[in-house]
C-alpha positions as CSV (number, residue, x, y, z in Angstrom):
1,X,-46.9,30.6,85.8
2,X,-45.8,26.8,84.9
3,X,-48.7,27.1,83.0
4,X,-47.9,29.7,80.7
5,X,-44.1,28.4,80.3
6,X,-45.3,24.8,79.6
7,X,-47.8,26.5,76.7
8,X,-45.0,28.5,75.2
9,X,-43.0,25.9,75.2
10,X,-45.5,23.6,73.7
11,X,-46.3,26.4,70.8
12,X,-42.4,26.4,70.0
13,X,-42.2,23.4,69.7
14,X,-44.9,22.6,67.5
15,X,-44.3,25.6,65.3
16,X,-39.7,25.7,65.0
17,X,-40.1,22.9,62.9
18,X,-42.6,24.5,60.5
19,X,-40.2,27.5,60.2
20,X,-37.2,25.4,60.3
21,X,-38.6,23.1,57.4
22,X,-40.0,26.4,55.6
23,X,-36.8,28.1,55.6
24,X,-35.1,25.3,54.4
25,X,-36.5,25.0,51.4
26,X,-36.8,28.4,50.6
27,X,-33.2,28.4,50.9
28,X,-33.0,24.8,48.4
29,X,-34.4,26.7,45.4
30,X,-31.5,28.8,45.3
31,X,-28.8,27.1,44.6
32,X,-27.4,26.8,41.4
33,X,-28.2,23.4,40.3
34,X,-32.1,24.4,41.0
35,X,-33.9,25.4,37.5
36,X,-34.2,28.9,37.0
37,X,-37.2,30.3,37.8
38,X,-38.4,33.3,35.9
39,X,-37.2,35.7,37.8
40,X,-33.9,34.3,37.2
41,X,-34.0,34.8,33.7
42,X,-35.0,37.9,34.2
43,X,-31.9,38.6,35.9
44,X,-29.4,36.8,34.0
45,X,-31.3,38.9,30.8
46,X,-30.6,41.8,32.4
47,X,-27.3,41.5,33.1
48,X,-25.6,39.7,30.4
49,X,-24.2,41.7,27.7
50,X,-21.2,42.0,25.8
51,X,-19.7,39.4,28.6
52,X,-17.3,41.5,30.3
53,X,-17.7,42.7,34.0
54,X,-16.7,41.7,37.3
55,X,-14.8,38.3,37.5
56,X,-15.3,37.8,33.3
57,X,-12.7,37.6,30.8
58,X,-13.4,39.8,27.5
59,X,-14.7,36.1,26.2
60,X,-18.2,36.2,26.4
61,X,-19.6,32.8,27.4
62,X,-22.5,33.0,25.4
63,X,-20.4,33.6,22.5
64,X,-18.7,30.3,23.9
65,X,-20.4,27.9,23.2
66,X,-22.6,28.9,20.5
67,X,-21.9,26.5,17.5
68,X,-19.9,28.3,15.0
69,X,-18.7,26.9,11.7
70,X,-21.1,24.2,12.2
71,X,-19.2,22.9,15.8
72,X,-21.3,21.0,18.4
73,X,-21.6,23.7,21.5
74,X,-19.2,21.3,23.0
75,X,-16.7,21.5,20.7
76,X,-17.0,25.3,20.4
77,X,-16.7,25.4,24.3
78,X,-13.6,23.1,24.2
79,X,-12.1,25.8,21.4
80,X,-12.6,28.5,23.3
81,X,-11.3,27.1,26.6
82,X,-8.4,26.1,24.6
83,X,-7.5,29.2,23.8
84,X,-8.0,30.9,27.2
85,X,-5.5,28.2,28.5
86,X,-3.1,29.4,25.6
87,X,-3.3,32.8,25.7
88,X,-3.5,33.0,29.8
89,X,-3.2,30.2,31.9
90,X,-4.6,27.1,33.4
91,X,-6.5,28.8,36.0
92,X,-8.1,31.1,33.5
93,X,-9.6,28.2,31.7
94,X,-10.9,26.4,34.8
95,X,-12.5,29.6,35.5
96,X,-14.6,29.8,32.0
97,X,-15.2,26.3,31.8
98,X,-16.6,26.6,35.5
99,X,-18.8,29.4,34.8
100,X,-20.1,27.3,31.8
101,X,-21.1,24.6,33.2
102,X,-23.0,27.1,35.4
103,X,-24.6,29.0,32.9
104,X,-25.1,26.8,30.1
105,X,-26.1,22.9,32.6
106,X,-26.7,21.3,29.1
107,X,-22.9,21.1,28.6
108,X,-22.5,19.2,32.2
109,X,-21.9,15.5,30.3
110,X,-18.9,17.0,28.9
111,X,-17.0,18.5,31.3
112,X,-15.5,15.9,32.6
113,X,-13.5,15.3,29.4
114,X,-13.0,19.2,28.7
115,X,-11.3,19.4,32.2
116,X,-9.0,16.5,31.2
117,X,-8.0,18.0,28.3
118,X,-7.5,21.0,29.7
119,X,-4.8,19.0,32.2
120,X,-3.1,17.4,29.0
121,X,-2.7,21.1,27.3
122,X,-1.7,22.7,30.4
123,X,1.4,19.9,30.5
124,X,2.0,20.4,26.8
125,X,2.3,24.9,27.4
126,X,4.7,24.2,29.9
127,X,6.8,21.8,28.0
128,X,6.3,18.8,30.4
129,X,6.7,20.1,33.3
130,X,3.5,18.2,35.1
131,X,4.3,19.9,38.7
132,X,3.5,23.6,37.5
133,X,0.7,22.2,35.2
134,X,-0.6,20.5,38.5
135,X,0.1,23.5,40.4
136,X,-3.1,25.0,38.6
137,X,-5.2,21.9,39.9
138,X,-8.7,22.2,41.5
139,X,-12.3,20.4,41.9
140,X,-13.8,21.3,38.7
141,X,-15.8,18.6,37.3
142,X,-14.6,16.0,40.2
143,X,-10.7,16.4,39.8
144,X,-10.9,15.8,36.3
145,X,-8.1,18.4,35.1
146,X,-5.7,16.5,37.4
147,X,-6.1,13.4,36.0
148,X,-5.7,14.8,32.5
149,X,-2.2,16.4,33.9
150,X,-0.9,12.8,35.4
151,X,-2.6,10.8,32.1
C-alpha cells in the first residue's frame, strides 16, 4: 500500500508541472497583446461589419482610422475621437480610442498623446471645469487623459 501511494505521488509530481506549464501557455496566446493567429482573423472577418453591435458606437473603427483626405491613420483616429468626445462624452472617447488601440496595435506609439488630448478637450467642453473633465478619468494608455486634464 505505501507503495502504490509513494508511486502516485511520484507520477503527480513529475507530471502537474507538465500540465501546469502546458496550460499556461495555452492560456498566454490569448491575450490581446499576442499576434493574431489565423483563426483570429478569421473571426474578427467574420464579425466586423458595418461596426455597430454590442458595446460599439455607430462609428465604425475601421472607418476610424483609415486615412481620409490624405490624414495619417493617426490623425484620422484623433478626428474621429474628437468628435465622439464632442458629440457624447469623455467616456465615449476613451472607449473608441481603447478599442483602437486593440484592434488596430500599429496606432499604440500614439496613444499616449491622443489620451492627452482627449484630457485637454474634455476641460475645454466643460468650460474649465477640470473636476467633471477628471471625473471621466481612467488607465487608458497609462493615465495619460489625466494628465492632459491637469496640463
Amino acid at each position: 500500500m505505501k507503495q502504490l501511494v509513494r508511486r502516485i505521488g511520484q507520477t503527480v509530481a513529475l507530471t502537474l508541472p507538465v500540465v501546469l506549464v502546458t496550460t499556461g501557455t495555452l492560456a498566454v496566446t490569448r491575450v490581446p497583446w499576442a499576434p493574431p493567429t489565423g483563426l483570429d482573423q478569421q473571426v474578427v472577418a467574420a464579425s466586423s461589419g458595418d461596426g455597430a453591435g454590442i458595446g460599439r458606437s455607430n462609428t465604425a473603427v475601421g472607418a476610424a482610422v483609415k486615412p481620409a483626405d490624405g490624414l495619417a491613420p493617426q490623425e484620422s483616429l484623433r478626428v474621429v475621437l474628437l468628435d465622439e468626445l464632442r458629440a457624447k462624452n469623455p467616456s465615449a472617447a476613451l472607449d473608441l480610442l481603447e478599442r483602437s488601440m486593440r484592434e488596430q496595435p500599429s496606432l499604440t506609439p500614439y496613444c499616449t498623446s491622443l489620451a492627452s488630448e482627449l484630457g485637454k478637450a474634455a476641460v475645454r467642453k466643460y468650460q474649465g471645469d477640470v473636476q467633471r473633465a477628471r471625473s471621466f478619468a481612467r488607465p487608458v494608455c497609462d493615465g495619460s487623459f489625466a494628465a492632459g486634464v491637469v496640463g
